[in-house]
PDB file with one MODEL, atoms N, CA, C and O in Angstrom:
MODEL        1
ATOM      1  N   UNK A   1       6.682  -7.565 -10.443  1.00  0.00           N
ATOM      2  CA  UNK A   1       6.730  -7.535  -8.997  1.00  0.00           C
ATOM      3  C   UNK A   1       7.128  -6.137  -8.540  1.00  0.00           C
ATOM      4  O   UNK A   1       7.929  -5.397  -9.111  1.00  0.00           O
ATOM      5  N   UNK A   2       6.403  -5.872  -7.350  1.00  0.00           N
ATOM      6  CA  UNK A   2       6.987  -4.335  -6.940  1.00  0.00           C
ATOM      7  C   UNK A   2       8.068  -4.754  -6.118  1.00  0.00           C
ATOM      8  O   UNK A   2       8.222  -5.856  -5.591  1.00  0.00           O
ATOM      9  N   UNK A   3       9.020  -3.449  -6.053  1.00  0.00           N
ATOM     10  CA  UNK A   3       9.792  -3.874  -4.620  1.00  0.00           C
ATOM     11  C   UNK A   3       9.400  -3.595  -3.255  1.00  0.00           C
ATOM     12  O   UNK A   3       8.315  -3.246  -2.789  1.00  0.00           O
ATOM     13  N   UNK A   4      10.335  -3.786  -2.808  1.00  0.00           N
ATOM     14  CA  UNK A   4      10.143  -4.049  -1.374  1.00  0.00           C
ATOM     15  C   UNK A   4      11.057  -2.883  -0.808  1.00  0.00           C
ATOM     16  O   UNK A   4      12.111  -2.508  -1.321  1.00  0.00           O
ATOM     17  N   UNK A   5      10.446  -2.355   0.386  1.00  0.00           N
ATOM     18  CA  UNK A   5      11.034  -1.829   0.940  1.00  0.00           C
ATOM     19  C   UNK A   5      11.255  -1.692   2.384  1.00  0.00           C
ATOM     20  O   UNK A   5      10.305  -1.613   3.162  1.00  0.00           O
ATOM     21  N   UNK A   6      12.609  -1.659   2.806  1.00  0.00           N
ATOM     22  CA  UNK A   6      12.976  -1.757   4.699  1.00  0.00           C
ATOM     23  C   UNK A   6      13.585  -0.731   5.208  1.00  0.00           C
ATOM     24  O   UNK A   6      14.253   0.002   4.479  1.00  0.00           O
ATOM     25  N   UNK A   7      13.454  -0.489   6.621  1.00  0.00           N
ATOM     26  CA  UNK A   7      13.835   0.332   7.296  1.00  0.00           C
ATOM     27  C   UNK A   7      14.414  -0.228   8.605  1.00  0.00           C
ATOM     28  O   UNK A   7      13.776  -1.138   9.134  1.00  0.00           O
ATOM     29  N   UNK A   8      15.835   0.315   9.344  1.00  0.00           N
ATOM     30  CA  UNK A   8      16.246  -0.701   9.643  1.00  0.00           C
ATOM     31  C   UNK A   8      17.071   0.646  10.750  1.00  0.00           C
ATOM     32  O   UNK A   8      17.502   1.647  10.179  1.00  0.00           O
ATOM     33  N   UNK A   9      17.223   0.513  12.434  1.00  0.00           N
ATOM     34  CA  UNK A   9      17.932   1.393  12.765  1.00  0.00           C
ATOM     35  C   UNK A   9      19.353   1.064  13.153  1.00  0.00           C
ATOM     36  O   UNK A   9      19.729   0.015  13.676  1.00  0.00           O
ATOM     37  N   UNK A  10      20.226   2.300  12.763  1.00  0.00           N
ATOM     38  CA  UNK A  10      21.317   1.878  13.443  1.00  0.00           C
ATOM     39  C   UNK A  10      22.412   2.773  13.874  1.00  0.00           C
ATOM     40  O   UNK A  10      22.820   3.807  13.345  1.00  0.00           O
ATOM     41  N   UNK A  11      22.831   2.122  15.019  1.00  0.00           N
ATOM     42  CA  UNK A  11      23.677   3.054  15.982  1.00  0.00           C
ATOM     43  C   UNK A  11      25.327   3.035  15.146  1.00  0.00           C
ATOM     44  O   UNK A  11      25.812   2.417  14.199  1.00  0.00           O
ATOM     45  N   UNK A  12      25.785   4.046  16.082  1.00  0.00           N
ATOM     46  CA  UNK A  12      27.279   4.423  15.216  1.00  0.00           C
ATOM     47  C   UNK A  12      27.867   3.956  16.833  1.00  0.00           C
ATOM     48  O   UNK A  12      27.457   4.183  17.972  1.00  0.00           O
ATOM     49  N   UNK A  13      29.278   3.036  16.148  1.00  0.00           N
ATOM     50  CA  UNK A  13      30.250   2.241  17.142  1.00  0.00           C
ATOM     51  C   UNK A  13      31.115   3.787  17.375  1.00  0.00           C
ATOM     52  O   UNK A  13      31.316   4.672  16.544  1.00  0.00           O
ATOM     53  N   UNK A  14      31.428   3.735  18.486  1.00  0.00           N
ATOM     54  CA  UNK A  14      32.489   4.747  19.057  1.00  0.00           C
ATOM     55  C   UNK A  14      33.971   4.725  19.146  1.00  0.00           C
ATOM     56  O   UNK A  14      34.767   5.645  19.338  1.00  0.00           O
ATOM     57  N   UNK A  15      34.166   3.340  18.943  1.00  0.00           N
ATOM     58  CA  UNK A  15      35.101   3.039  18.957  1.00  0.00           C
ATOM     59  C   UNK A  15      35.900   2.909  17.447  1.00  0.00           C
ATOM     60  O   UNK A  15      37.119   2.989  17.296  1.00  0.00           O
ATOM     61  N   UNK A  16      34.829   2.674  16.312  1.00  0.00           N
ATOM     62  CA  UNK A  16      34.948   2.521  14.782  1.00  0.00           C
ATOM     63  C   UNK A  16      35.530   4.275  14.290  1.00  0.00           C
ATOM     64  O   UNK A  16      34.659   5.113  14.524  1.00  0.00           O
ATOM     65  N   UNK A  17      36.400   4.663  13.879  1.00  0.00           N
ATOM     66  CA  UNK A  17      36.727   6.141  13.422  1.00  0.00           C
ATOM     67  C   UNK A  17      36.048   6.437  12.239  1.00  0.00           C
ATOM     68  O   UNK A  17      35.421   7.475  12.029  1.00  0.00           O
ATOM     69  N   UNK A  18      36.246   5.120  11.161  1.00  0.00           N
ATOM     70  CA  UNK A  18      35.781   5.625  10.128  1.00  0.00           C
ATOM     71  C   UNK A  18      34.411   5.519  10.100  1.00  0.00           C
ATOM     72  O   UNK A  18      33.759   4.658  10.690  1.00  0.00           O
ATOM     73  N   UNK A  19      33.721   6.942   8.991  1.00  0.00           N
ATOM     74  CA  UNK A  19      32.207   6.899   9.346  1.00  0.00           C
ATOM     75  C   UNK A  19      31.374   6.610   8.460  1.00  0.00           C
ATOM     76  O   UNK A  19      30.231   7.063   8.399  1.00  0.00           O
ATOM     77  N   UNK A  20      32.009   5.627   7.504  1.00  0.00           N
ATOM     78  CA  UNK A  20      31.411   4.273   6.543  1.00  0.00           C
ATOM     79  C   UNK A  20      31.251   2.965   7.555  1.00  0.00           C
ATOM     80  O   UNK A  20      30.148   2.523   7.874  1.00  0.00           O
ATOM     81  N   UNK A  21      32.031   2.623   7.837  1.00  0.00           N
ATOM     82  CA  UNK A  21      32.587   1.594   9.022  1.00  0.00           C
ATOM     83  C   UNK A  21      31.381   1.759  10.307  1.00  0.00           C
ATOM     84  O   UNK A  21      30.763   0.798  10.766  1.00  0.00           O
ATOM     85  N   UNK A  22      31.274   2.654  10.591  1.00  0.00           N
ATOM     86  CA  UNK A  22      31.261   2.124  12.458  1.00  0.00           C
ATOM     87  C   UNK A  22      29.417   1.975  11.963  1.00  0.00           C
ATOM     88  O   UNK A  22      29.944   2.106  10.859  1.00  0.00           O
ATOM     89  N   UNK A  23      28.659   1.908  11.841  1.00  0.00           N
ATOM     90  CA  UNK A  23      27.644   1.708  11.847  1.00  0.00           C
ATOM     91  C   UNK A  23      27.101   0.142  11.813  1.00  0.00           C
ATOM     92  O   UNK A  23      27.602  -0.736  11.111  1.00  0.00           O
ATOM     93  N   UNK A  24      26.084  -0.018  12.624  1.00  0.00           N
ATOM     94  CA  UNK A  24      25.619  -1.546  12.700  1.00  0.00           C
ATOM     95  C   UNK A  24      24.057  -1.731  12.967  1.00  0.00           C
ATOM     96  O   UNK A  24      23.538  -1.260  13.979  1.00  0.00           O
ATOM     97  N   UNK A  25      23.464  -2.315  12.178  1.00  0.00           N
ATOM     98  CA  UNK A  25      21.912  -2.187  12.824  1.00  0.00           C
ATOM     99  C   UNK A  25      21.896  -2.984  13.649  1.00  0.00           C
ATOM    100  O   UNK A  25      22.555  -4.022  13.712  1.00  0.00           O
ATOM    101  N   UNK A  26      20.971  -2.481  14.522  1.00  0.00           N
ATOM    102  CA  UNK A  26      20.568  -3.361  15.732  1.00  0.00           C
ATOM    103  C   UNK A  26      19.593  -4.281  15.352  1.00  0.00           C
ATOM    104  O   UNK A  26      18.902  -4.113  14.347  1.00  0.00           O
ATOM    105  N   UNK A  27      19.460  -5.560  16.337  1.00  0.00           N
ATOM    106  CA  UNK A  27      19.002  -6.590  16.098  1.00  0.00           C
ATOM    107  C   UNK A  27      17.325  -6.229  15.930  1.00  0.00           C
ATOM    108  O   UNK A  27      17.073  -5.074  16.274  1.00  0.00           O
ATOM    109  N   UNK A  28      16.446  -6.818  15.580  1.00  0.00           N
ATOM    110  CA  UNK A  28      15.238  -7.062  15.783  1.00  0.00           C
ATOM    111  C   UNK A  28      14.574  -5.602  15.536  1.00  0.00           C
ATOM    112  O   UNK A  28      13.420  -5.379  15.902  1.00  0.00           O
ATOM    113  N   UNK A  29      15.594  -4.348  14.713  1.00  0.00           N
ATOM    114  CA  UNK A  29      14.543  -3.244  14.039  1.00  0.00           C
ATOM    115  C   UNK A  29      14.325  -3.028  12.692  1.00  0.00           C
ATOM    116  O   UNK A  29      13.896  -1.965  12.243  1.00  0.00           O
ATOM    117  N   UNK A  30      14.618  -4.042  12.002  1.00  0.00           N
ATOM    118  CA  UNK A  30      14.551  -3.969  10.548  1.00  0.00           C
ATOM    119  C   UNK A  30      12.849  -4.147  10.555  1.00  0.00           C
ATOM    120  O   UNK A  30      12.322  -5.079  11.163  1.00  0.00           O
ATOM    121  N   UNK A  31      11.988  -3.030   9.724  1.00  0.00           N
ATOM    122  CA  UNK A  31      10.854  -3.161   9.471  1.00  0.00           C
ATOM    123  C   UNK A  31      10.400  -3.142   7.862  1.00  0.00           C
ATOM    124  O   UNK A  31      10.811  -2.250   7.120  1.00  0.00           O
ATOM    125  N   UNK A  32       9.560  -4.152   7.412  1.00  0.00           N
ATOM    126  CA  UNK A  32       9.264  -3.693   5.780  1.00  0.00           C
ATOM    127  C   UNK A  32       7.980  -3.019   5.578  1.00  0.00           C
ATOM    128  O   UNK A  32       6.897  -3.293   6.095  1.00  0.00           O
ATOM    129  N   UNK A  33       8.267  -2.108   4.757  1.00  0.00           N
ATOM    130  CA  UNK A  33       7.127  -1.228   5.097  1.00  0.00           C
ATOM    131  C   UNK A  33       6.079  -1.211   4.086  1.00  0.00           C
ATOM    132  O   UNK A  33       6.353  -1.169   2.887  1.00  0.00           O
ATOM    133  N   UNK A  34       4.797  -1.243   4.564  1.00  0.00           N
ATOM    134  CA  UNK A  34       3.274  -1.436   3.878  1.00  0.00           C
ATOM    135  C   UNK A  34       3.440  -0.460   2.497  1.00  0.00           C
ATOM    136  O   UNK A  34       3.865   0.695   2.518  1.00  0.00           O
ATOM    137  N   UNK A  35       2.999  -1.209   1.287  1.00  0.00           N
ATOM    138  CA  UNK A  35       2.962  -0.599  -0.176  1.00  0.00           C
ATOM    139  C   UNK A  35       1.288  -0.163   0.126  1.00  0.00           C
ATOM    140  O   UNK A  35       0.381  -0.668   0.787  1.00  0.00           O
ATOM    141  N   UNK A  36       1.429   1.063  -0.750  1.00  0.00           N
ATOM    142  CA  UNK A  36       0.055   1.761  -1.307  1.00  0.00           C
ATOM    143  C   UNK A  36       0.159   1.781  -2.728  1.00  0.00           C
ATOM    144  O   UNK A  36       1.250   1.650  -3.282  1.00  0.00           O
ATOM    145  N   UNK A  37      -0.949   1.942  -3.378  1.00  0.00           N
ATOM    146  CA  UNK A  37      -0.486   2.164  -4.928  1.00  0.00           C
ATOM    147  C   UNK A  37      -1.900   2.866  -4.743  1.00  0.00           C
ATOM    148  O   UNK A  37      -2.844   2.525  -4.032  1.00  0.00           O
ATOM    149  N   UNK A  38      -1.686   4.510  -6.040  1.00  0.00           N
ATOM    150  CA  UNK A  38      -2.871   5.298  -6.104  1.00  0.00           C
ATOM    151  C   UNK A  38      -2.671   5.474  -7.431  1.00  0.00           C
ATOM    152  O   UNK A  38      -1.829   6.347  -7.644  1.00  0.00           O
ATOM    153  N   UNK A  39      -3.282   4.803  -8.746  1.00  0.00           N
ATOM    154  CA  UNK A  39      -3.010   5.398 -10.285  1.00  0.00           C
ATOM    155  C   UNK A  39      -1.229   4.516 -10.302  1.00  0.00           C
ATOM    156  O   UNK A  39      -0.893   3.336 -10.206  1.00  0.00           O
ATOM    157  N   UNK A  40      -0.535   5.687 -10.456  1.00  0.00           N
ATOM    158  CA  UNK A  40       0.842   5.310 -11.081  1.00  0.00           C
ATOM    159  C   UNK A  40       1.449   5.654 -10.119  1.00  0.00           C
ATOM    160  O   UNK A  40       2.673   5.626 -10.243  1.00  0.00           O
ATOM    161  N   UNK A  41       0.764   6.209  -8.513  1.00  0.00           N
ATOM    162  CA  UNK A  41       1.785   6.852  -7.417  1.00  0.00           C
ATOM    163  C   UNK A  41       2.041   5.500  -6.268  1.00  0.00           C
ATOM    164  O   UNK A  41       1.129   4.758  -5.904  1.00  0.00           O
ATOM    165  N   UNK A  42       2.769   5.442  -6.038  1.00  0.00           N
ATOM    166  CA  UNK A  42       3.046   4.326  -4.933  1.00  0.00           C
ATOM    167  C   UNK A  42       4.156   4.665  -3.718  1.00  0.00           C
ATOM    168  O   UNK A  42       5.344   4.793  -4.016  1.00  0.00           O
ATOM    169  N   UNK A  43       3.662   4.811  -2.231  1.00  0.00           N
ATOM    170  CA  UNK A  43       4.129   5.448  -1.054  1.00  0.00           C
ATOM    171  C   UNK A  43       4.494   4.093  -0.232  1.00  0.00           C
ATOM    172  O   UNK A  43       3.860   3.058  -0.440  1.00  0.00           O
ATOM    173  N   UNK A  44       5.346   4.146   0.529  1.00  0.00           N
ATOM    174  CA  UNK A  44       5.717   3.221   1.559  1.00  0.00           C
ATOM    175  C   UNK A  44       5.623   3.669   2.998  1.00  0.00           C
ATOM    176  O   UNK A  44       6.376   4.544   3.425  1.00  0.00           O
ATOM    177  N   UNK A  45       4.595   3.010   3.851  1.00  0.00           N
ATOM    178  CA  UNK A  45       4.394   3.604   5.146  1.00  0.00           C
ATOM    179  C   UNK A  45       4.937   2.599   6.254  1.00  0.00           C
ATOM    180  O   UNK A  45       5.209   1.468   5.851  1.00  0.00           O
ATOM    181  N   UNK A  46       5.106   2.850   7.460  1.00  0.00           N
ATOM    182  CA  UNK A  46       5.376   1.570   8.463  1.00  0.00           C
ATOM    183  C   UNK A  46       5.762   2.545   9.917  1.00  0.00           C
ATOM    184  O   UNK A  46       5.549   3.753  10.021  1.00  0.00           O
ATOM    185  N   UNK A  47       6.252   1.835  10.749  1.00  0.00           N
ATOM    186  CA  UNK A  47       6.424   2.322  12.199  1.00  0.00           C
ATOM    187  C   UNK A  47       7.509   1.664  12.542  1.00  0.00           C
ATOM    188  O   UNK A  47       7.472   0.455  12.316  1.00  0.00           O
ATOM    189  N   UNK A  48       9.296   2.461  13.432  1.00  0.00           N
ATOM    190  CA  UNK A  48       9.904   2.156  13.636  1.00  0.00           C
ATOM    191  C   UNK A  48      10.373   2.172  15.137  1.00  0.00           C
ATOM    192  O   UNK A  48      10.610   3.320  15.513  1.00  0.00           O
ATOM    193  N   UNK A  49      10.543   1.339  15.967  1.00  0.00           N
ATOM    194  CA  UNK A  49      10.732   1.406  17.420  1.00  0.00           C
ATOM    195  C   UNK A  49      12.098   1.875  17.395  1.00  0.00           C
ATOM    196  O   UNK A  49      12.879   1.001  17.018  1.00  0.00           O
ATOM    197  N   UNK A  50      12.667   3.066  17.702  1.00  0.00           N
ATOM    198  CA  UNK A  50      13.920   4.065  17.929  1.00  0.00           C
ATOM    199  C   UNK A  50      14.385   3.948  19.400  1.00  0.00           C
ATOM    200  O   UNK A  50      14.088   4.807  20.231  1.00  0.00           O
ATOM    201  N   UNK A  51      15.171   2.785  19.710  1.00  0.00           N
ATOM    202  CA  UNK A  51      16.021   2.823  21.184  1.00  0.00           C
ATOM    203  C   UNK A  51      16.330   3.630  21.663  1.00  0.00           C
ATOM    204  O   UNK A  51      17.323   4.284  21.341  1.00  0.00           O
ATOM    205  N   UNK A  52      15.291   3.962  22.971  1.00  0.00           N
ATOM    206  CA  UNK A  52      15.701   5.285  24.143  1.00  0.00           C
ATOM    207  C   UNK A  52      17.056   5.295  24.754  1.00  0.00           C
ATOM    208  O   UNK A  52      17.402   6.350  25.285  1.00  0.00           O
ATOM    209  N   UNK A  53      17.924   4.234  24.766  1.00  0.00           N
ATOM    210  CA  UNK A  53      18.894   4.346  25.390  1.00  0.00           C
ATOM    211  C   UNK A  53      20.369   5.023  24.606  1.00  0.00           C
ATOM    212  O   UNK A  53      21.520   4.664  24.855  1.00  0.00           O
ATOM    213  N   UNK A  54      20.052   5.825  23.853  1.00  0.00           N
ATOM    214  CA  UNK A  54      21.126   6.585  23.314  1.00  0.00           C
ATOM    215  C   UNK A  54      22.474   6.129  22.591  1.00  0.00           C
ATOM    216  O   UNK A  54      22.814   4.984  22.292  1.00  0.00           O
ATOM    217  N   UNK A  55      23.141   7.319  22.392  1.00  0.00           N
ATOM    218  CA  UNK A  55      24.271   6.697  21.190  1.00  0.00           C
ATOM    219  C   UNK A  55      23.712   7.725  19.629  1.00  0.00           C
ATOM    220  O   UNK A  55      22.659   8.354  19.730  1.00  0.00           O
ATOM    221  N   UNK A  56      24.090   7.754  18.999  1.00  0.00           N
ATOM    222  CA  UNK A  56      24.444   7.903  17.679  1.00  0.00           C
ATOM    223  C   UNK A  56      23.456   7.405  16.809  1.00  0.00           C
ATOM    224  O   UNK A  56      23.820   6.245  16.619  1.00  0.00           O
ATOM    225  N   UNK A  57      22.461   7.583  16.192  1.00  0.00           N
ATOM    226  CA  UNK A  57      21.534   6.907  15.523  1.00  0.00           C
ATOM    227  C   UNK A  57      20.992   7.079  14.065  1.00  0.00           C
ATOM    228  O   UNK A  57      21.046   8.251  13.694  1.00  0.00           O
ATOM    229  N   UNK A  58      20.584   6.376  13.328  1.00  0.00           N
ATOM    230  CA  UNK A  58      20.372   6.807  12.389  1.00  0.00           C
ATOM    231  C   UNK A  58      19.210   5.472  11.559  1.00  0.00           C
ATOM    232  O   UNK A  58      19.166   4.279  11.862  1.00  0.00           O
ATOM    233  N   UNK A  59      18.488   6.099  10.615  1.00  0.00           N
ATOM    234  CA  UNK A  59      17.429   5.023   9.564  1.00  0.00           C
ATOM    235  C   UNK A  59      18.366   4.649   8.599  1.00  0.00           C
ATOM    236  O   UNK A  59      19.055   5.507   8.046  1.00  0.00           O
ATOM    237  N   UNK A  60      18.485   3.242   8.287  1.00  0.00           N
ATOM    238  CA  UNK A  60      18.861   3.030   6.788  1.00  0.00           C
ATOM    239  C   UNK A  60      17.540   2.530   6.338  1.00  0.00           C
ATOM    240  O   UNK A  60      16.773   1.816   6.983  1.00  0.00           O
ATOM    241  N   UNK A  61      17.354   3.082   4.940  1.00  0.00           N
ATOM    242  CA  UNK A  61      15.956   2.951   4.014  1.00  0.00           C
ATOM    243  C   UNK A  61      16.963   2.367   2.746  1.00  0.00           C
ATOM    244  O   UNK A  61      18.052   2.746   2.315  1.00  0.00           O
ATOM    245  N   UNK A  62      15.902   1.091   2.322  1.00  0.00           N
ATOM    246  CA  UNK A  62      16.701   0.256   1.572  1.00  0.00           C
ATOM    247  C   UNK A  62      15.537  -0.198   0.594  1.00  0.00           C
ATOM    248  O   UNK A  62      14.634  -0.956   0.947  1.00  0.00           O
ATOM    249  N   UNK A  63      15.623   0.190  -0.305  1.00  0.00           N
ATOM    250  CA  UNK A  63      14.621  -0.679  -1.438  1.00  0.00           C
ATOM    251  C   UNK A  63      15.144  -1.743  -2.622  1.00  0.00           C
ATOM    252  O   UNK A  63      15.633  -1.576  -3.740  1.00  0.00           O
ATOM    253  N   UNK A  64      14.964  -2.359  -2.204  1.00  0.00           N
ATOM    254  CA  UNK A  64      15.211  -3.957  -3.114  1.00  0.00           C
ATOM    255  C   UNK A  64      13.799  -4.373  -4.498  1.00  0.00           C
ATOM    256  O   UNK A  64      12.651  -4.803  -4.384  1.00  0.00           O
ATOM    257  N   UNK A  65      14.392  -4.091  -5.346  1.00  0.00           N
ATOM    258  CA  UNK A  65      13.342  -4.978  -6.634  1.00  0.00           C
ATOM    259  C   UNK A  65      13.933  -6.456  -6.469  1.00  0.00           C
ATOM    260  O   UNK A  65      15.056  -6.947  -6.353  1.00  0.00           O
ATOM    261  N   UNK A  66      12.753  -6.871  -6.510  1.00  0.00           N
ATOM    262  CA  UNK A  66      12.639  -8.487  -6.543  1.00  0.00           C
ATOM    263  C   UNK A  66      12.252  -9.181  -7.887  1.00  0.00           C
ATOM    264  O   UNK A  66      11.154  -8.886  -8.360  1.00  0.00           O
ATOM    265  N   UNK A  67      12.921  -9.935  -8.447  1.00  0.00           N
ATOM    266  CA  UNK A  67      12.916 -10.348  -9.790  1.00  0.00           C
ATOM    267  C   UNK A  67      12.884 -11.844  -9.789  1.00  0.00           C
ATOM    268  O   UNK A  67      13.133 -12.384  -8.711  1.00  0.00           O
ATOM    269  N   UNK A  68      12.599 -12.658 -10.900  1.00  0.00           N
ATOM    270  CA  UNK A  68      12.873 -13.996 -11.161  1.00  0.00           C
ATOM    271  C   UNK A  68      13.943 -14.907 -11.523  1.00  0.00           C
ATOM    272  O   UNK A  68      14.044 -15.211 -12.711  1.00  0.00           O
ATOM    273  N   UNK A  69      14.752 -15.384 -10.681  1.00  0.00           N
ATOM    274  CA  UNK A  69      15.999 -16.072 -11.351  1.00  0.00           C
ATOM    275  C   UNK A  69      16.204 -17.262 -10.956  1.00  0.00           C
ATOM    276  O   UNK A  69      16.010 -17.679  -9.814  1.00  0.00           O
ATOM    277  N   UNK A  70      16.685 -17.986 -12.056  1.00  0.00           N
ATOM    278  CA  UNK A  70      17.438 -19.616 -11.554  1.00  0.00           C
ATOM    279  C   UNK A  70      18.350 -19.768 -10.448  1.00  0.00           C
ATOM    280  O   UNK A  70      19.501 -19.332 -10.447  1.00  0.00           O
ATOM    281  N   UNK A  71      17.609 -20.622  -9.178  1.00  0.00           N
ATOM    282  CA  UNK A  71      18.427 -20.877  -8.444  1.00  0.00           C
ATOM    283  C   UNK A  71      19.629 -21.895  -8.590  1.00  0.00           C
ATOM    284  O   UNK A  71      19.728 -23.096  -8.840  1.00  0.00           O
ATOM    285  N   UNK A  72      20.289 -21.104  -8.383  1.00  0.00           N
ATOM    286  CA  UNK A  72      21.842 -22.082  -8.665  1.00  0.00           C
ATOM    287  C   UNK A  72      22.107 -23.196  -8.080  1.00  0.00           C
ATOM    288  O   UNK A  72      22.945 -23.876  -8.673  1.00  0.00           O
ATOM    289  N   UNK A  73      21.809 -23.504  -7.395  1.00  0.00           N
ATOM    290  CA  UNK A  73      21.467 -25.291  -6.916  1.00  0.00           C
ATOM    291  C   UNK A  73      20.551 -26.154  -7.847  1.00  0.00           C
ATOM    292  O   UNK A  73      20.968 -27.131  -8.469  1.00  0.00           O
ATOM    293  N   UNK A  74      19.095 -25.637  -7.886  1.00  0.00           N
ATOM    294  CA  UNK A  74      18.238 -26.734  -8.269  1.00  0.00           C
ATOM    295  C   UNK A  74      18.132 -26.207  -9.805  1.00  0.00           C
ATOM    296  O   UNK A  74      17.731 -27.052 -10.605  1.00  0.00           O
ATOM    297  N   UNK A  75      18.335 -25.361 -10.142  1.00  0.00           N
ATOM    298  CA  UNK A  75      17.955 -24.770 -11.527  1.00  0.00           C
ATOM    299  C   UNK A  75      16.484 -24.242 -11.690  1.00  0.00           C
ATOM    300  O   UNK A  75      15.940 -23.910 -12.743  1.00  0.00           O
ATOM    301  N   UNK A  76      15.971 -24.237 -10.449  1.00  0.00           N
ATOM    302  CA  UNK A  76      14.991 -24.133 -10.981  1.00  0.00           C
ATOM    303  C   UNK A  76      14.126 -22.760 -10.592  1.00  0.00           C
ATOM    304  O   UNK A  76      14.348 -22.521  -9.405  1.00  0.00           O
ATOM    305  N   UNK A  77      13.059 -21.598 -11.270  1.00  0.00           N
ATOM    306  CA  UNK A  77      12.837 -20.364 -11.348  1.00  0.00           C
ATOM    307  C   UNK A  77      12.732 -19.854  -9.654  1.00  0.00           C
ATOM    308  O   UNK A  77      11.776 -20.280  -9.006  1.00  0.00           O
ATOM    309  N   UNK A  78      13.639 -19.030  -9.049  1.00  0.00           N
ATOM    310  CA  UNK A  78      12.889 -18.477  -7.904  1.00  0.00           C
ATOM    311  C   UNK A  78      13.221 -16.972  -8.008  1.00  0.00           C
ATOM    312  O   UNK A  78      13.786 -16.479  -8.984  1.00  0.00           O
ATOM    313  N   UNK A  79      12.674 -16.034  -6.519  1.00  0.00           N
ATOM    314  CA  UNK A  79      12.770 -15.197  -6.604  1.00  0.00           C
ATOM    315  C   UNK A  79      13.950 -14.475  -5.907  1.00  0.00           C
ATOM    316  O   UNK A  79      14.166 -14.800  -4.740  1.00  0.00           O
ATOM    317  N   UNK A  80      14.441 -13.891  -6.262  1.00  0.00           N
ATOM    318  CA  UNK A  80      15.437 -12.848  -5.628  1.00  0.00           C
ATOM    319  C   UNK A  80      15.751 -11.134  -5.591  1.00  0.00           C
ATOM    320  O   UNK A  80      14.783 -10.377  -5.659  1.00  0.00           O
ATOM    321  N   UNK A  81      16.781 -10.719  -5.510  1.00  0.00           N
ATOM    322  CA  UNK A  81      16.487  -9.471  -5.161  1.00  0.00           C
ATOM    323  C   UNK A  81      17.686  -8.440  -5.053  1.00  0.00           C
ATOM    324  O   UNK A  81      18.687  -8.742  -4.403  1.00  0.00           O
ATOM    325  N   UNK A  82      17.588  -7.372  -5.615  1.00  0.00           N
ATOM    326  CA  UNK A  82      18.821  -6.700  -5.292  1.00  0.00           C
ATOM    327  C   UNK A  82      18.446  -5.162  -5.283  1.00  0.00           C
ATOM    328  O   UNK A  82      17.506  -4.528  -5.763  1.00  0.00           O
ATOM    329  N   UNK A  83      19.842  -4.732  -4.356  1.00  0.00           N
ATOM    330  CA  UNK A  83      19.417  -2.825  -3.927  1.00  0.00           C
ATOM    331  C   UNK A  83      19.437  -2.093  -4.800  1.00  0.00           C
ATOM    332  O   UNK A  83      20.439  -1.585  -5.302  1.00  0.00           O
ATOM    333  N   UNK A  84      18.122  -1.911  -5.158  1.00  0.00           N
ATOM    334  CA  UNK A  84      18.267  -0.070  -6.503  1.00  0.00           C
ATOM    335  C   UNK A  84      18.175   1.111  -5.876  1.00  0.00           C
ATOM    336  O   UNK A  84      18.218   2.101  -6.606  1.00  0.00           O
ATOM    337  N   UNK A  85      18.030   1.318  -4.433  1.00  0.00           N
ATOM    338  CA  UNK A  85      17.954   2.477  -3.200  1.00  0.00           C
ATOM    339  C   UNK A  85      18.628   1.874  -2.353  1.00  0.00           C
ATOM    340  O   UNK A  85      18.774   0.652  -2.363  1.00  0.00           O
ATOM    341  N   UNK A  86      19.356   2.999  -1.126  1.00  0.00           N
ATOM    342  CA  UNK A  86      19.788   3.093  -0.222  1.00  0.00           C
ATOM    343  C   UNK A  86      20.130   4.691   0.180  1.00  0.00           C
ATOM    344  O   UNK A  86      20.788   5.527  -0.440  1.00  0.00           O
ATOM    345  N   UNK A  87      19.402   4.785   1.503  1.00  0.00           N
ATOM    346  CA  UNK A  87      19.700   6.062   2.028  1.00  0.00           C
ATOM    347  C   UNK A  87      19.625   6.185   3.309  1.00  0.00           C
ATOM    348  O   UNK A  87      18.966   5.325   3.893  1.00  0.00           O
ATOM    349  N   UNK A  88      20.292   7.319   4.153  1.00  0.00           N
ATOM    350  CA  UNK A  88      20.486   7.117   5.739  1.00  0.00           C
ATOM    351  C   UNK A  88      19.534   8.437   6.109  1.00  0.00           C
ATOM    352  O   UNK A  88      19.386   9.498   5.503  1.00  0.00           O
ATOM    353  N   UNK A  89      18.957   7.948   7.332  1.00  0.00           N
ATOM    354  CA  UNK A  89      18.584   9.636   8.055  1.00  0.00           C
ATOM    355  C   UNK A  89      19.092   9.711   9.359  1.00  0.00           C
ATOM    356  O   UNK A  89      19.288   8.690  10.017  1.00  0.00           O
ATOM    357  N   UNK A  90      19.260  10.536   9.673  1.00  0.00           N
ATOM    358  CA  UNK A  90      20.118  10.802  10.572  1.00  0.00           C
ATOM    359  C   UNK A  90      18.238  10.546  11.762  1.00  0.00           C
ATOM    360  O   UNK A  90      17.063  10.616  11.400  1.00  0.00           O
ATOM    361  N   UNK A  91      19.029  10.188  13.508  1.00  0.00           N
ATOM    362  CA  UNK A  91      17.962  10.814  14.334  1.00  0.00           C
ATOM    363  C   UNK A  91      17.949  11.255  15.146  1.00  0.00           C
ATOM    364  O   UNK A  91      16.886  11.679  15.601  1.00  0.00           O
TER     365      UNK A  91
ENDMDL
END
């Protein structure tokens, strides 16, 4: 399975000091973004709506591999997922 990858914006709280802490994505901009594969090269493209109304902003880019594991309830094979990337851009 390839992973997956999201992009997600988020503003910095003003009131939060520390600058691990104050960050929060906003609702309804998490986007996953379209896989290409060319040979052995593989790019992630997509489009992110960036709130005009200001503040502090920034992309978190998050890539998750998705793998096969026993769900702990039924036992039985599903899929899940965990972060091998994470990175911020400033905007």
């Amino acid at each position: 399975m390839l992973p997956a990858v999201t992009v997600s914006v988020q503003r910095a709280d003003p009131a939060v000091v520390d600058d691990v802490l104050r960050w929060q994505s906003l609702p309804e901009t998490t986007v996953t973004l379209t896989r290409g594969v060319a040979g052995t090269t593989a790019t992630w493209t997509g489009q992110v709506t960036v709130p005009a109304d200001g503040g502090e902003l920034r992309l978190l880019v998050v890539e998750e591999e998705r793998l096969f594991a026993d769900d702990a309830v039924t036992g039985q094979e599903a899929v899940t997922s965990r972060v091998v990337y994470a990175a911020t851009v400033p905007v």
